[in-house]
C-alpha positions as CSV (number, residue, x, y, z in Angstrom):
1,X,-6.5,-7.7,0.1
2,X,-8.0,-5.8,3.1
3,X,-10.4,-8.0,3.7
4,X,-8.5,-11.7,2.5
5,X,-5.0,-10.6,3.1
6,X,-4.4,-8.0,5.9
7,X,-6.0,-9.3,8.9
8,X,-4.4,-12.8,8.3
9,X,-1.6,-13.2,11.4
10,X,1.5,-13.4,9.3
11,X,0.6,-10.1,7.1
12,X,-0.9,-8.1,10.5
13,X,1.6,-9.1,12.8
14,X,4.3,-7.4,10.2
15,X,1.8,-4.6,9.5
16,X,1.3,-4.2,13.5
17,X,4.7,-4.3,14.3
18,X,6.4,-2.0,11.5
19,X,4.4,0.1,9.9
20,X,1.8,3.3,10.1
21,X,-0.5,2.7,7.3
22,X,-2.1,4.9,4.9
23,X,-4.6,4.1,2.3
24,X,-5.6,6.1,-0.9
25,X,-9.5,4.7,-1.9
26,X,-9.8,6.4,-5.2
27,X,-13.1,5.1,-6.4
28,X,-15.6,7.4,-4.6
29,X,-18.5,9.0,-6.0
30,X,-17.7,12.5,-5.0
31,X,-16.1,13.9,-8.1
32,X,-13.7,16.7,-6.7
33,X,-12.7,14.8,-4.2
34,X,-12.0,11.4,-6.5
35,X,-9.8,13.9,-9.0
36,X,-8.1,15.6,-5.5
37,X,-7.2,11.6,-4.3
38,X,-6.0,10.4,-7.8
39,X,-3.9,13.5,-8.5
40,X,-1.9,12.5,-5.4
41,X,-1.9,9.2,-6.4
42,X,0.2,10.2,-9.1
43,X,2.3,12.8,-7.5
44,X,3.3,9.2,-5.3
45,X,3.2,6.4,-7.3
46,X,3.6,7.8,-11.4
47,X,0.5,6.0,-11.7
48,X,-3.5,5.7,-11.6
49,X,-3.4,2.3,-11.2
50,X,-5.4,-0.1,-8.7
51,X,-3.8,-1.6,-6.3
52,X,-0.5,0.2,-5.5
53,X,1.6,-0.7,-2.6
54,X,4.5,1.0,-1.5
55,X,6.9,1.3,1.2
56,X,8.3,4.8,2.1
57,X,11.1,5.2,4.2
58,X,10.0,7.6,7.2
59,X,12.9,9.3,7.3
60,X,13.9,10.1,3.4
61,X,10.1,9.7,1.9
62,X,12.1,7.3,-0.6
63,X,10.6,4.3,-1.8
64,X,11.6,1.1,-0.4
65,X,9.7,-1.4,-1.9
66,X,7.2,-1.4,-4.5
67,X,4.0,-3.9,-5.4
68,X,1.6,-3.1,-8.4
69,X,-1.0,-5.3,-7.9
70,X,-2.9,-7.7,-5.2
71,X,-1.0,-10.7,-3.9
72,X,-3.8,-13.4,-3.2
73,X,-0.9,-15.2,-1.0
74,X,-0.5,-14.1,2.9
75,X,2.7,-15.6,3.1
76,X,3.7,-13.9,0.2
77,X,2.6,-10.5,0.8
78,X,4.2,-11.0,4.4
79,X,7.7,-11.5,2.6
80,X,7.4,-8.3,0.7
81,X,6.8,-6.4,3.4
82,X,9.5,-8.1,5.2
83,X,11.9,-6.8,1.9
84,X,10.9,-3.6,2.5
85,X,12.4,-3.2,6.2
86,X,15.4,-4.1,4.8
């Protein structure tokens, strides 16, 4: 996804244009640090699945829109993000 998926014009233009991103990578090799990230993985999302993508309202920290899972489709992707603004 970051590398197939984000940079493609009709995800990053949304991405640009309407969000601040944040990424959790929770497949390091420091161990404390791994366990720290996957803890608030869960606190987040209920889950220790890979990949998770949410959409958090700024203002409330409620979740907007939720995607468990990679999207191999830009325009796809692009639409969910779009449902999330909503």
């Amino acid at each position: 996804m970051e590398e197939g998926i984000f940079p493609q014009s009709a995800v990053a233009d949304v991405l640009e244009s309407n969000f601040v991103e944040a990424r959790l990578h929770n497949d390091g090799h420091d161990a404390e640090l791994k366990a720290s990230i996957q803890q608030l993985q869960q606190e987040l999302t209920g889950s220790f699945a890979a990949p998770i993508y949410l959409i958090v309202d700024p203002e409330s920290g409620k979740e907007r829109a939720r995607r468990d899972g990679a999207m191999r489709d830009a325009a796809s992707f692009a639409a969910w993000l779009q449902s999330g603004l909503q």
